[in-house]
C-alpha positions as CSV (number, residue, x, y, z in Angstrom):
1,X,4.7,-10.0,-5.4
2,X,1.2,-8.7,-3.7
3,X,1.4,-7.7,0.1
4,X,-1.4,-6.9,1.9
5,X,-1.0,-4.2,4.6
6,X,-2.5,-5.1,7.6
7,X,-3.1,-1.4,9.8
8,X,-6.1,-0.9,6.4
9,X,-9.4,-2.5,6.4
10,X,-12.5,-0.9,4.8
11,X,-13.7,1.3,6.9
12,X,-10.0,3.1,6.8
13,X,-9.5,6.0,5.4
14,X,-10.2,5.9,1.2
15,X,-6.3,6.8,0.4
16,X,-5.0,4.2,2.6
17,X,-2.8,1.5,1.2
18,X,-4.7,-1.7,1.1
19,X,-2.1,-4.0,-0.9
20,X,1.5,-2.8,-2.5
21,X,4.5,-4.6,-4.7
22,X,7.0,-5.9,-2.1
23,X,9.9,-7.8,-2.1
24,X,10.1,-11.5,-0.4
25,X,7.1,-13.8,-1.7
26,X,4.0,-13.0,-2.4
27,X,0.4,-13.1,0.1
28,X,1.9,-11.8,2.6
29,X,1.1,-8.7,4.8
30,X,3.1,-5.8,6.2
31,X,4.3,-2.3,5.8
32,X,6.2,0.2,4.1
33,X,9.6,-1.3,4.9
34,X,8.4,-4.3,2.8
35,X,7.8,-2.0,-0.1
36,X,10.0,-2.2,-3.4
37,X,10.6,-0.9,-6.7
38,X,13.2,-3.1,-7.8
39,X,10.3,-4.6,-10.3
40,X,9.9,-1.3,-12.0
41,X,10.7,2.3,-11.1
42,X,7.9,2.3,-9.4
43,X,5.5,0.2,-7.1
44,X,2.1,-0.7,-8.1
45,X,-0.3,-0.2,-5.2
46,X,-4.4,-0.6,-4.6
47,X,-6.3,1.6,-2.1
48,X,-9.1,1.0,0.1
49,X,-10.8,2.7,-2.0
50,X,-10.4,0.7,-4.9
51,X,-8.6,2.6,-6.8
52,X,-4.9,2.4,-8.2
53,X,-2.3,4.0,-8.2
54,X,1.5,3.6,-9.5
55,X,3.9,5.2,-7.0
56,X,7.7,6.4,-7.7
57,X,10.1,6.4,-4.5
58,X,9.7,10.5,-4.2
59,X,6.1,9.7,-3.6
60,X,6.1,6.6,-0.9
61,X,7.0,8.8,1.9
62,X,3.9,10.5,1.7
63,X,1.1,7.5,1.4
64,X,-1.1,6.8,4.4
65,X,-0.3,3.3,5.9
66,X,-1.7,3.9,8.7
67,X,-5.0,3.0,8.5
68,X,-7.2,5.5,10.4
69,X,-10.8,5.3,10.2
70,X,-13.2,7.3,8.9
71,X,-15.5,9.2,10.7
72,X,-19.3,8.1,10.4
């Protein structure tokens, strides 16, 4: 199920999480307490960047969902 986090927008941050697996339905937005892995061992996520990325549980602590932007 696709969830679009909505603190990320394109001028955030390149490593920021744009949309992530979650749990609940799918197309619709929020954050990391949303995120699961019961899919998979691990939770497929796309940055702002555009790149991908598949994260295991030891690794979501550390994403950036915050969304800061960068500078110009």
């Amino acid at each position: 199920m696709g969830w679009t986090n909505p603190l990320a927008d394109p001028c955030s941050a390149p490593n920021t999480v744009l949309l992530f697996e979650g749990r609940g339905g799918w197309n619709r937005a929020g954050g990391s307490e949303l995120l699961t892995t019961g899919y998979h061992t691990a939770c497929n996520m796309l940055f702002v960047d555009g790149s991908i990325g598949i994260v295991g549980p030891e690794q979501i602590a550390s994403l950036n969902w915050v969304g800061e932007r960068k500078p110009p």
